[in-house]
matplotlib code that plots the C-alpha trace (Angstrom):
import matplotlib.pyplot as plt

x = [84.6, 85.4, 88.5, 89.4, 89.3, 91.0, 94.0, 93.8, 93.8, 96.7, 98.9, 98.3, 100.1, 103.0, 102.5, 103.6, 101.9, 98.5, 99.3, 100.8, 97.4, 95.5, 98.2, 97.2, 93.1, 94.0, 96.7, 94.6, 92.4, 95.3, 97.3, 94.4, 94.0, 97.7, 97.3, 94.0, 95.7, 99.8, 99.2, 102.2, 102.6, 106.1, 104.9, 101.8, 104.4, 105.9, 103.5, 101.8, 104.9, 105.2, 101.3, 101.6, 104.8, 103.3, 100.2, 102.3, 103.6, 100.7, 98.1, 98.3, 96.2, 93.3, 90.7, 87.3, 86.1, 86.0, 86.7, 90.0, 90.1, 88.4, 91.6, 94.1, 92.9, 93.9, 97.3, 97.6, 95.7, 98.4, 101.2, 100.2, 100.4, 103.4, 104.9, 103.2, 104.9, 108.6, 107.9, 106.4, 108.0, 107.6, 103.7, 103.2, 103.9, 102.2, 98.5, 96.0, 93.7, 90.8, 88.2, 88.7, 87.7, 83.8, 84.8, 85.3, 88.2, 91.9, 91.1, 94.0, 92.7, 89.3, 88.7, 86.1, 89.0, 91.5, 95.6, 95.2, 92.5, 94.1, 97.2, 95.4, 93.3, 96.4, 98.2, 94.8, 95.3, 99.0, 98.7, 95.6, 98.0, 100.9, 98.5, 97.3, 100.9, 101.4, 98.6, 99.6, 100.0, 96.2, 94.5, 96.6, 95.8, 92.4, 91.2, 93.8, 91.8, 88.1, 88.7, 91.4, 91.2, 87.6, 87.7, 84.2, 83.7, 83.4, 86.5, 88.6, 87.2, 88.9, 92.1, 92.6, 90.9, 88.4, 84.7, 83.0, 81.6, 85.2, 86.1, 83.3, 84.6, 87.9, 87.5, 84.7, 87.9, 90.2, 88.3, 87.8, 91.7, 92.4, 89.7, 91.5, 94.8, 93.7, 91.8, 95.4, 96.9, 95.1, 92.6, 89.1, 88.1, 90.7, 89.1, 85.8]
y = [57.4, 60.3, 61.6, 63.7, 62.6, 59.4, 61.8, 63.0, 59.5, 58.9, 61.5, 61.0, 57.4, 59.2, 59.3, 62.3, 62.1, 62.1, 65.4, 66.8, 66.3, 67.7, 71.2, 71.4, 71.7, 74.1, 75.9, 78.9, 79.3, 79.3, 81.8, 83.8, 84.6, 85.4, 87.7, 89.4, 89.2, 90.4, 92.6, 91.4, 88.6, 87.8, 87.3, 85.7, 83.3, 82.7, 82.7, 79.7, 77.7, 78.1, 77.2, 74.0, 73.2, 73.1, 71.8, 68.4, 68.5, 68.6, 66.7, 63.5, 66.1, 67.0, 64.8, 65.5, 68.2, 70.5, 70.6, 70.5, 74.0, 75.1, 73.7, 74.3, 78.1, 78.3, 77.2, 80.1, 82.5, 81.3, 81.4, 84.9, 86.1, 84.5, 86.8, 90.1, 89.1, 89.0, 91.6, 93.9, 96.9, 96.4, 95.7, 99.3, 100.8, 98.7, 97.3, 99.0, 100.6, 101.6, 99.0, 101.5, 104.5, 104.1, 100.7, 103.5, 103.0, 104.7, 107.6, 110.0, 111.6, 112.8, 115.9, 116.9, 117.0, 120.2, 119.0, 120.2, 117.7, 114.9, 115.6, 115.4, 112.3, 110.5, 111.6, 110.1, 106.5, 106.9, 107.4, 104.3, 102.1, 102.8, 102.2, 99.3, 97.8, 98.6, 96.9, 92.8, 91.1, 88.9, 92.4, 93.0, 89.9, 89.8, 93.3, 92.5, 89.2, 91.3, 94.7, 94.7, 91.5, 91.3, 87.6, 86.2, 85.4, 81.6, 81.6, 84.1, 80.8, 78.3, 80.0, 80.8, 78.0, 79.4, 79.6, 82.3, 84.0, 84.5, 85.8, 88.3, 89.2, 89.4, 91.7, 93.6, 94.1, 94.6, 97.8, 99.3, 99.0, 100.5, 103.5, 104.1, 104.3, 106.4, 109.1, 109.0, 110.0, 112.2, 114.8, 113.8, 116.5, 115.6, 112.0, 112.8]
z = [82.2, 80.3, 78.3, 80.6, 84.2, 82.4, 81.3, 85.2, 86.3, 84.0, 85.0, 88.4, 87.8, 86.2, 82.7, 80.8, 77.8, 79.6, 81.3, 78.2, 76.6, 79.6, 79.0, 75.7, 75.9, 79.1, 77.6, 75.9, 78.8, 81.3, 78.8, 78.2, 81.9, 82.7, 79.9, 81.8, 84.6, 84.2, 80.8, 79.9, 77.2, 78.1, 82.3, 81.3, 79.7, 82.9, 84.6, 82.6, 82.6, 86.3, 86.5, 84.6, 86.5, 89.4, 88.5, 87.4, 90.7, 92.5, 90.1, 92.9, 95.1, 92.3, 93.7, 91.4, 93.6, 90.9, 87.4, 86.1, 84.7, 88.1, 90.3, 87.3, 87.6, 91.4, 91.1, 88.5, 91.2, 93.3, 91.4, 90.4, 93.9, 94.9, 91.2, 93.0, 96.3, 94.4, 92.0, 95.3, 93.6, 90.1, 90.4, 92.4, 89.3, 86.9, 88.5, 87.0, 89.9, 87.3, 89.0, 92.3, 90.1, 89.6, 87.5, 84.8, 82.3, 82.2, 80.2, 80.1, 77.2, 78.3, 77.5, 80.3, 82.7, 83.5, 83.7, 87.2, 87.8, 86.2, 88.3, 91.3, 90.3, 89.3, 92.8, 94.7, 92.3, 93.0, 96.7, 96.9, 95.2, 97.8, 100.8, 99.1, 99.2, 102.7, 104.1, 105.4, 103.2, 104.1, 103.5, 100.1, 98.6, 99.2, 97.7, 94.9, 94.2, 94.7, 93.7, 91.4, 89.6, 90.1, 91.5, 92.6, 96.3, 95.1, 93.8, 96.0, 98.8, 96.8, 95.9, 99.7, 101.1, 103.1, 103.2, 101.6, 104.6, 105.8, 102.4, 102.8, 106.3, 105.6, 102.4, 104.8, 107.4, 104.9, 102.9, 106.7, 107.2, 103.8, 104.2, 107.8, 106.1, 103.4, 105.4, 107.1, 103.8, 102.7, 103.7, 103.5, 101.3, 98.7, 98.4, 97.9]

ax = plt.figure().add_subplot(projection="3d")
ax.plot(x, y, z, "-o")
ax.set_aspect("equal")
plt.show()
């Protein structure tokens, strides 16, 4: 057996010390993808603290399926949505929506581009993010988990616990729902 499913098997009977152990080889890689995720060193904190909390509550229900780090990683996918969900207004302001912009960079010093431009450009990322918010909340999370956070279709299945065909048809509904809504917004000659 090796070291780690025997820490699993431990902790799953109880003891602390075995999941204390199992925190500490996962701890930079959980960390590391709060960080990615949040930007924010001091969330990312909370986040990991909330992810290991409820990862010692629920370790009875890891069953070898996957690798540790694999299921470890969901409950932080989920924890991190259920902190979007409370922080609704607070994450408007502060997502990045660069991936929806030709997966080009933030650049608000590039030089190629007028101030009248750039005002315009960040009232189009301004006015995506707002529709993005408004959408249910089954449509927001999954192009938040695709096109914001970049999430595979392998993993965006696990996290939501579906297969990936209804991943794909789900973000495929969800992108036609968010076009529709944007085309409402603004006019179409002002997206393109």
């Amino acid at each position: 057996m090796d070291h780690e499913k025997e820490l699993i098997l431990r902790a799953q009977k109880g003891d602390k010390s075995a999941f204390c152990s199992l925190i500490e080889e996962n701890r930079t890689f959980i960390f590391s993808s709060a960080m990615y995720k949040l930007k924010c060193r001091e969330d990312a904190e909370d986040i990991t603290q909330e992810t290991f909390f409820k990862a010692y509550r629920k370790i009875s229900s890891f069953r070898f399926e996957c690798k540790f780090s694999t299921w470890l990683y969901s409950v932080l996918q989920n924890c991190i949505l259920d902190f979007y969900r409370k922080k609704k207004r607070s994450f408007e302001r502060d997502v990045p929506l660069s991936s929806l912009e030709d997966d080009k960079p933030f650049d608000l010093e590039s030089d190629d581009i007028s101030p009248e431009d750039e005002t315009i450009r960040k009232m189009k990322i301004e006015a995506v993010r707002r529709t993005i918010m408004s959408l249910p909340d089954d449509a927001k999370t999954i192009i938040i988990l695709r096109d914001i956070n970049g999430e595979s279709y392998e993993n965006i299945a696990k996290i939501l616990q579906i297969s990936e065909g209804a991943v794909k048809s789900r973000l495929f509904r969800a992108r036609e729902k968010l076009k529709a809504e944007i085309e409402k917004t603004l006019p179409i000659e002002t997206i393109l």
